[in-house]
N, CA, C and O atoms as a GROMACS GRO file, in nm:
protein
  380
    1UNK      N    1  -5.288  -0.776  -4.642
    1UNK     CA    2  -5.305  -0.701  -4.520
    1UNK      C    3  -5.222  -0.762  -4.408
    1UNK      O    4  -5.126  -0.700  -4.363
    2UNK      N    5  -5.258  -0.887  -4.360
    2UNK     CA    6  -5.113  -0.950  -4.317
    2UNK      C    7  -4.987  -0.949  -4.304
    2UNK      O    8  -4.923  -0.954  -4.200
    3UNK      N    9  -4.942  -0.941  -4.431
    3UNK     CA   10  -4.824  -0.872  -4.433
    3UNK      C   11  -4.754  -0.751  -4.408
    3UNK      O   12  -4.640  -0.751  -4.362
    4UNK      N   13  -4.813  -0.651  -4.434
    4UNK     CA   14  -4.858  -0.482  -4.354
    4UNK      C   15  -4.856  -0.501  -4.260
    4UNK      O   16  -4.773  -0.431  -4.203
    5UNK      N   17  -4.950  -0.618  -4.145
    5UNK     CA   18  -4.905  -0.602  -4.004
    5UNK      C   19  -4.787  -0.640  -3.948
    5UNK      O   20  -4.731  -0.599  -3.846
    6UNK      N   21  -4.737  -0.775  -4.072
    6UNK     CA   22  -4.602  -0.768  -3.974
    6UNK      C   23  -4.510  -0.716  -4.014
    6UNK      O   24  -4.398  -0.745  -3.972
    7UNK      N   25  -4.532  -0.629  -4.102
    7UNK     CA   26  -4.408  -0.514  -4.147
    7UNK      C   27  -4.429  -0.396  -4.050
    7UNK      O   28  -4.336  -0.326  -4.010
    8UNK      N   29  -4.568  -0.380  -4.014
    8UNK     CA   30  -4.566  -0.249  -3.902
    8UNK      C   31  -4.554  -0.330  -3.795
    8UNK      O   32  -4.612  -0.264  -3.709
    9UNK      N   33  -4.524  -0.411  -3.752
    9UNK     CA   34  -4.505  -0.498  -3.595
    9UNK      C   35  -4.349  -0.508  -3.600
    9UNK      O   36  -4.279  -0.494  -3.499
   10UNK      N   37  -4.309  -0.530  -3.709
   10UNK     CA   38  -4.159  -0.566  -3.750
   10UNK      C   39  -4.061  -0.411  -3.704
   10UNK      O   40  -3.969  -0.385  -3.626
   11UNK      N   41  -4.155  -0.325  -3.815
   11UNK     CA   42  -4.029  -0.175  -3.792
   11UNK      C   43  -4.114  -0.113  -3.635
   11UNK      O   44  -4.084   0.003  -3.608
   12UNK      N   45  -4.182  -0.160  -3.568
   12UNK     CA   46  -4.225  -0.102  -3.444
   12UNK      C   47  -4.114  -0.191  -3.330
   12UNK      O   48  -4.034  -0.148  -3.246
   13UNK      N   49  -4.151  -0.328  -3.371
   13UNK     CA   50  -4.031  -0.400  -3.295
   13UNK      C   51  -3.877  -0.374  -3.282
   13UNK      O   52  -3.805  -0.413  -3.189
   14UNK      N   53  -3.835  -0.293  -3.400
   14UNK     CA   54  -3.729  -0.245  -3.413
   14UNK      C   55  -3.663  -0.143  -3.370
   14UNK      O   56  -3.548  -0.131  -3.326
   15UNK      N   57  -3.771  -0.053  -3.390
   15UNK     CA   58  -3.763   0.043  -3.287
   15UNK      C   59  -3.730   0.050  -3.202
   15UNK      O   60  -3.635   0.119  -3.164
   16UNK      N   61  -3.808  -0.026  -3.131
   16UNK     CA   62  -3.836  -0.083  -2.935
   16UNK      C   63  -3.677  -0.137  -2.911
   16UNK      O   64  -3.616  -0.089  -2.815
   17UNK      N   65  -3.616  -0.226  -2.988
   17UNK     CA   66  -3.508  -0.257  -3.016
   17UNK      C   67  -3.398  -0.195  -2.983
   17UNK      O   68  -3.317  -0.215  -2.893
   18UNK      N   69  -3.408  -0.074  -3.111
   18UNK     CA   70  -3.348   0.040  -3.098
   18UNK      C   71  -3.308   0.117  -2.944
   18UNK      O   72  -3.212   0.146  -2.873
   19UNK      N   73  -3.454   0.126  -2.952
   19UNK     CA   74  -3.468   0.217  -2.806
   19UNK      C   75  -3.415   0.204  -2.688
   19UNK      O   76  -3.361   0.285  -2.613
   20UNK      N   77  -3.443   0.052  -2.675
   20UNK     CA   78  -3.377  -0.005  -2.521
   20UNK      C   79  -3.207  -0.016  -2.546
   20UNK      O   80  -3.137   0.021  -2.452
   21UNK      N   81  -3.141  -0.065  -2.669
   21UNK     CA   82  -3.018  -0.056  -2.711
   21UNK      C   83  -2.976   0.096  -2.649
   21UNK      O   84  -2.887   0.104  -2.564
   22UNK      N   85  -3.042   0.210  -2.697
   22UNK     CA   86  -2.976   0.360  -2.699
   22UNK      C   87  -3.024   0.365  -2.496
   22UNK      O   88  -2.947   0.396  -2.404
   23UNK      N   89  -3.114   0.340  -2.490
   23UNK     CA   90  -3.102   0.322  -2.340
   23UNK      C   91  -3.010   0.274  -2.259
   23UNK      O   92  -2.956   0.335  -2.167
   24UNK      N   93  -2.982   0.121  -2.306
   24UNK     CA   94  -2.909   0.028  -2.228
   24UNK      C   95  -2.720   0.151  -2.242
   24UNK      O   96  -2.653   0.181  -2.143
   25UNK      N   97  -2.693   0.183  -2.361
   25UNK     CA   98  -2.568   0.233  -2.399
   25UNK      C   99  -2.544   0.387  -2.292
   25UNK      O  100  -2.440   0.424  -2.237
   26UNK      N  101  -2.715   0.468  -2.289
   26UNK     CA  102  -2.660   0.556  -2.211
   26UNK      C  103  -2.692   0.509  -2.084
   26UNK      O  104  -2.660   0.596  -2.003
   27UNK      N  105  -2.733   0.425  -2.035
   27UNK     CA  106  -2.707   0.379  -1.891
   27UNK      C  107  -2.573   0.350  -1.834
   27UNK      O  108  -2.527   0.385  -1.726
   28UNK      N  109  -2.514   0.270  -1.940
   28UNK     CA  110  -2.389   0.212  -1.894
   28UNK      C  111  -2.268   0.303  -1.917
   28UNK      O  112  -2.153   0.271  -1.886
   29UNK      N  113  -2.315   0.451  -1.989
   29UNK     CA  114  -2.198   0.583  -2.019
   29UNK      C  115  -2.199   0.628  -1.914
   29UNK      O  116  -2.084   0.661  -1.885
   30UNK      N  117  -2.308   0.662  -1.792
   30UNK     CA  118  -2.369   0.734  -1.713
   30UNK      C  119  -2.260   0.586  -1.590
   30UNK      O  120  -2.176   0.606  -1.503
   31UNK      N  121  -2.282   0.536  -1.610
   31UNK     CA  122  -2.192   0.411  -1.471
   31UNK      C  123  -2.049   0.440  -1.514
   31UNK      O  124  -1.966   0.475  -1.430
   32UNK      N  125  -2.016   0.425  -1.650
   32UNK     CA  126  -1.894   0.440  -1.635
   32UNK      C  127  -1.839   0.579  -1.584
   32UNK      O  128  -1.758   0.593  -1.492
   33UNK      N  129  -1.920   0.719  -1.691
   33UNK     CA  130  -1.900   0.825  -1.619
   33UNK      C  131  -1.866   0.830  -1.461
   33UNK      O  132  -1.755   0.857  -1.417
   34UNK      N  133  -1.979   0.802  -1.383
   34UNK     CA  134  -1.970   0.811  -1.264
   34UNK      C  135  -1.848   0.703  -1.211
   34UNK      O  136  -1.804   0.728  -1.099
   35UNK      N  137  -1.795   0.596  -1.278
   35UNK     CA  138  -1.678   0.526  -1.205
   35UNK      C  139  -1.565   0.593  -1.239
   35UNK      O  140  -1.472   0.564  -1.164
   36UNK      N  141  -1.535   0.676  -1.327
   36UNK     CA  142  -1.406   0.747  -1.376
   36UNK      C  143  -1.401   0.861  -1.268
   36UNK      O  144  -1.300   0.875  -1.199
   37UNK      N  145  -1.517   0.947  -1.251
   37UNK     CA  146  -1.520   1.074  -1.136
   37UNK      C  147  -1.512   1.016  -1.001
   37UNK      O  148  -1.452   1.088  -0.921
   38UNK      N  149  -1.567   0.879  -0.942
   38UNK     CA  150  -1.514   0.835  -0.818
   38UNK      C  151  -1.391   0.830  -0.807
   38UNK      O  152  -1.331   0.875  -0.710
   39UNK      N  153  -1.332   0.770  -0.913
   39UNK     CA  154  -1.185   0.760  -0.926
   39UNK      C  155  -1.077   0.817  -0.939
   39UNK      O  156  -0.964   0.772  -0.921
   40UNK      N  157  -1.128   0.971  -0.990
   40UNK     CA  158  -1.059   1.087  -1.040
   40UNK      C  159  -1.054   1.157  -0.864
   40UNK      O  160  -0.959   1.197  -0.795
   41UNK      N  161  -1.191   1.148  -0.838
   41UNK     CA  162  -1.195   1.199  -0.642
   41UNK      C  163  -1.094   1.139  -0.563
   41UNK      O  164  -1.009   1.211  -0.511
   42UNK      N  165  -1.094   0.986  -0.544
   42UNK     CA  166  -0.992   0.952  -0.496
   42UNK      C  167  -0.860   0.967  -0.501
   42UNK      O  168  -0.793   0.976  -0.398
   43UNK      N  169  -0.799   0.971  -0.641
   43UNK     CA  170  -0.673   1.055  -0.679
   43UNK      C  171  -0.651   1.153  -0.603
   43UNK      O  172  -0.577   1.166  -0.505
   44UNK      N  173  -0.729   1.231  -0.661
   44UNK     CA  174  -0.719   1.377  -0.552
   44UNK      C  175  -0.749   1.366  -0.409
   44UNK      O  176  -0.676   1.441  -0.343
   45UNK      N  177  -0.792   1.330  -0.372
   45UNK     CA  178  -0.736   1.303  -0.207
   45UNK      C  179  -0.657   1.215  -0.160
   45UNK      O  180  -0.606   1.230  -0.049
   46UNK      N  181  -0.634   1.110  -0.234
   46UNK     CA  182  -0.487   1.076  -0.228
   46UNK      C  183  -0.366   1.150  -0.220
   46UNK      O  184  -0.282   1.138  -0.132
   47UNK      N  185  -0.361   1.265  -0.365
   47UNK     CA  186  -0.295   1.379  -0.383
   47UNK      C  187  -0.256   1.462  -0.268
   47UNK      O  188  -0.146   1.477  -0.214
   48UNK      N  189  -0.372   1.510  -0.244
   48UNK     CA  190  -0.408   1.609  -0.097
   48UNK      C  191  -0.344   1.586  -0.006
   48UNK      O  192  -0.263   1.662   0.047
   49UNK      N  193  -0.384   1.428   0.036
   49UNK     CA  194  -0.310   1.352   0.165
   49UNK      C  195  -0.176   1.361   0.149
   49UNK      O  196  -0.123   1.430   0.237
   50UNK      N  197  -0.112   1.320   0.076
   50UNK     CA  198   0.060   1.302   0.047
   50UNK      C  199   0.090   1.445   0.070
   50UNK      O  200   0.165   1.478   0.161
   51UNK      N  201   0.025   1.540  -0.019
   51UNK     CA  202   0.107   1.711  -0.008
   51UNK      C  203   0.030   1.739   0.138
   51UNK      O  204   0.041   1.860   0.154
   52UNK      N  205  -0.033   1.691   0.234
   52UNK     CA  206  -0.052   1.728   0.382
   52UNK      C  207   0.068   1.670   0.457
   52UNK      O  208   0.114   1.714   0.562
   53UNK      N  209   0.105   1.584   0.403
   53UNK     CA  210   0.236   1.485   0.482
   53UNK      C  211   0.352   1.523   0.455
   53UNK      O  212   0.451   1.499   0.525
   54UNK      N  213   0.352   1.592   0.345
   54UNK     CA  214   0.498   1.655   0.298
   54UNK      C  215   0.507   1.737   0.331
   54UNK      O  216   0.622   1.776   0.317
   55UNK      N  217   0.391   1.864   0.414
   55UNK     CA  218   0.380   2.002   0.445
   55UNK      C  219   0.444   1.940   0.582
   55UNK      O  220   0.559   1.962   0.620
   56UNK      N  221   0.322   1.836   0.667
   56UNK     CA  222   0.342   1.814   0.775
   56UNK      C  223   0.516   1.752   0.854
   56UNK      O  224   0.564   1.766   0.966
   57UNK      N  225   0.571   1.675   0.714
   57UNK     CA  226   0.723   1.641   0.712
   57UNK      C  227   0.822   1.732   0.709
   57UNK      O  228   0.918   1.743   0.785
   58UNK      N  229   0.794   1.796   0.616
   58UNK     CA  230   0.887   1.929   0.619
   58UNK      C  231   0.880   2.009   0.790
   58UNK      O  232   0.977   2.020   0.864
   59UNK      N  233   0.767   2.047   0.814
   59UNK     CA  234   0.760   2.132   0.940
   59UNK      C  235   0.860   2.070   1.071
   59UNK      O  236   0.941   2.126   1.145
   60UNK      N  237   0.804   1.900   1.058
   60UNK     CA  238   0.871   1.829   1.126
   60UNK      C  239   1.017   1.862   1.139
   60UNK      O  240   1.080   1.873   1.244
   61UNK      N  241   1.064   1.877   1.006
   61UNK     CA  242   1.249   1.855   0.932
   61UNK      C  243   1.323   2.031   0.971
   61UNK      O  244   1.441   2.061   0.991
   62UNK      N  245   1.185   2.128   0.969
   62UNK     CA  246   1.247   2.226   0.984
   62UNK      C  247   1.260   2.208   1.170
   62UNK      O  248   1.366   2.213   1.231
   63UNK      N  249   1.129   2.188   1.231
   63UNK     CA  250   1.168   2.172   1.382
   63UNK      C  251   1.316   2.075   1.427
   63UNK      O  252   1.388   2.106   1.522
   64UNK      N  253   1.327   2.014   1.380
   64UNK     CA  254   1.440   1.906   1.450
   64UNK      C  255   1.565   1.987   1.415
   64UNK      O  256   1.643   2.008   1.508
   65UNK      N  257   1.595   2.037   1.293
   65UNK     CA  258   1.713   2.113   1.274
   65UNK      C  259   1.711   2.252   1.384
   65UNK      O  260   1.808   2.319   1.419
   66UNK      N  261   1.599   2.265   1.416
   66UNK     CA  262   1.598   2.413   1.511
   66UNK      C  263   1.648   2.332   1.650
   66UNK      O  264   1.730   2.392   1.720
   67UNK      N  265   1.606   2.210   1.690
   67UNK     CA  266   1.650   2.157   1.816
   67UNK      C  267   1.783   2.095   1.742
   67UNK      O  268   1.859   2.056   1.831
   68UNK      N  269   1.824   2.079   1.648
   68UNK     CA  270   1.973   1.984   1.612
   68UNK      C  271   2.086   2.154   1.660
   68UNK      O  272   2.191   2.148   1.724
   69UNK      N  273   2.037   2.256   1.620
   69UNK     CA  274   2.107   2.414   1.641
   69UNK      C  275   2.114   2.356   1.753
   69UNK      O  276   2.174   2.252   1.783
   70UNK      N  277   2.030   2.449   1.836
   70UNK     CA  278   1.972   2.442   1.954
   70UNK      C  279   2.061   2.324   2.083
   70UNK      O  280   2.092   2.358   2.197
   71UNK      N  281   2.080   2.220   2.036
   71UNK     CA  282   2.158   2.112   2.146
   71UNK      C  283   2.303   2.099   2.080
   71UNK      O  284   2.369   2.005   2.125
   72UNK      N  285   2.390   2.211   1.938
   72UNK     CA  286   2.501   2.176   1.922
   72UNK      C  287   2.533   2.337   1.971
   72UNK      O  288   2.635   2.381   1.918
   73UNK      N  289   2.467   2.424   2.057
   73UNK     CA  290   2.458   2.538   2.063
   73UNK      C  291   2.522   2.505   2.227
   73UNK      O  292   2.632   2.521   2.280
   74UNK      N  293   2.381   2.448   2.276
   74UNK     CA  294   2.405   2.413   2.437
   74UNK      C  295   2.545   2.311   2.442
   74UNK      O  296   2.624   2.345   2.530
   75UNK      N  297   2.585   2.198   2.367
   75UNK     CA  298   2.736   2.172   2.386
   75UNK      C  299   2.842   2.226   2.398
   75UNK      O  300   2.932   2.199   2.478
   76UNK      N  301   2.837   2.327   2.298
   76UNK     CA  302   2.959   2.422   2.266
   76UNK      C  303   2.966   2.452   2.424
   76UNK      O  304   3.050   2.418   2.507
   77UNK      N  305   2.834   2.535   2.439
   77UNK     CA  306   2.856   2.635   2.592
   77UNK      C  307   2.886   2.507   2.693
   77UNK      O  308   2.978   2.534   2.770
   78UNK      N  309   2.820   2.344   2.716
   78UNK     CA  310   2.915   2.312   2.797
   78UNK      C  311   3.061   2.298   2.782
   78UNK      O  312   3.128   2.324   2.882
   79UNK      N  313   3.113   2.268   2.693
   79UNK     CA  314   3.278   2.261   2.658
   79UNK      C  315   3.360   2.366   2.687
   79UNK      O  316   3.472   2.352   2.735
   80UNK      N  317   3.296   2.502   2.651
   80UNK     CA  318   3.354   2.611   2.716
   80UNK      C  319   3.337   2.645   2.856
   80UNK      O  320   3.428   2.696   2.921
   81UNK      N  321   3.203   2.615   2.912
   81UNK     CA  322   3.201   2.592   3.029
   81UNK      C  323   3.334   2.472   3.114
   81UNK      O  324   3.392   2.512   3.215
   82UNK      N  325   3.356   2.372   3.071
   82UNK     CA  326   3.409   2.303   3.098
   82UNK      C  327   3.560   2.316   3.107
   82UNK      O  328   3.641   2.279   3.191
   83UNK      N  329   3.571   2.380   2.995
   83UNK     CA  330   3.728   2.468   2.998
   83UNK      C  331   3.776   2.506   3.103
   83UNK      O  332   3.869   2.463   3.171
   84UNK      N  333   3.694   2.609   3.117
   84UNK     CA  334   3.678   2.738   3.203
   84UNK      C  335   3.726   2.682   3.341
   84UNK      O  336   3.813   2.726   3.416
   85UNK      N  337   3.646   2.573   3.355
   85UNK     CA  338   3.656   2.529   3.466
   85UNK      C  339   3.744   2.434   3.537
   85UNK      O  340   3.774   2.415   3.655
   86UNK      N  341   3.778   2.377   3.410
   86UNK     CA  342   3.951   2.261   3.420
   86UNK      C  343   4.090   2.374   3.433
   86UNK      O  344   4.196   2.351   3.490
   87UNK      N  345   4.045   2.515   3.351
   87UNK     CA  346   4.172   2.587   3.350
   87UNK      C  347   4.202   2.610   3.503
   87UNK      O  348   4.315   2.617   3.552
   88UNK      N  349   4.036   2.626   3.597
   88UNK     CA  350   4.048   2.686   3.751
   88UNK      C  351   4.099   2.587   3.826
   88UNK      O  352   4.132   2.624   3.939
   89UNK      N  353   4.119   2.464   3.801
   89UNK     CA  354   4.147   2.381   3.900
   89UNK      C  355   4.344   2.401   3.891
   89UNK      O  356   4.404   2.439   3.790
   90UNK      N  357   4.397   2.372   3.998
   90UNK     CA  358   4.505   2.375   4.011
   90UNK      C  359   4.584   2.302   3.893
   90UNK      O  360   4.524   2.206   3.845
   91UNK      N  361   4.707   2.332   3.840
   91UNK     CA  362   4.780   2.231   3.775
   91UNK      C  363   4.808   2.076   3.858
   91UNK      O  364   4.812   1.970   3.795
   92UNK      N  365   4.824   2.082   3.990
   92UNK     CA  366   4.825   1.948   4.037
   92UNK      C  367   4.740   1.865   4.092
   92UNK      O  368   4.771   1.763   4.152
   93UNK      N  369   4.658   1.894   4.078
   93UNK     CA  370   4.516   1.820   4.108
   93UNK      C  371   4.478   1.775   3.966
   93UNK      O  372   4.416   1.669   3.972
   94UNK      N  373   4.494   1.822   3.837
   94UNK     CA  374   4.489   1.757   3.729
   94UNK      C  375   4.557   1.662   3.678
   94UNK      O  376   4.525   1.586   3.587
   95UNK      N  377   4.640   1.666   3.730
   95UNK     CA  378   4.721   1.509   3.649
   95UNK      C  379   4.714   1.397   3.775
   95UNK      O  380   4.758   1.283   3.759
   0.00000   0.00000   0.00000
């Protein structure tokens, strides 16, 4: 009879064994899970951030070329202005 108990104490202990093992394994699937999806989040707003900066860079790149037009536009017109205005002055007052 003795022996019966510690064969049923033995495969009960084992169990218990078992149990906390399959516990302990999905505890630590469930941490890692959750450290891979923190990590996968951060990516992606990392992601996000960079393509906001490249939207926001570009806009930048298209504005400056509209003012780079824009101030080789206003030169021209002073130079022709300037022409205009060297042709009015007398020939001897220019040299």
């Amino acid at each position: 009879m003795a022996g019966h108990g510690r064969a049923v104490t033995s495969e009960i202990g084992g169990g218990l064994m078992g149990a906390l093992l399959a516990v302990d394994g999905a505890l630590r699937a469930g941490r890692e899970r959750a450290a891979w999806d923190r990590a996968e989040a951060r990516a992606e707003d990392a992601v996000h951030r960079l393509g906001q900066a490249l939207l926001a860079s570009r806009a930048r790149e298209a504005e400056l070329a509209r003012q780079l037009v824009a101030a080789r536009a206003e030169a021209a017109g002073l130079r022709i202005r300037a022409a205009r205005a060297e042709a009015r002055i007398p020939a001897a007052r220019r040299a």
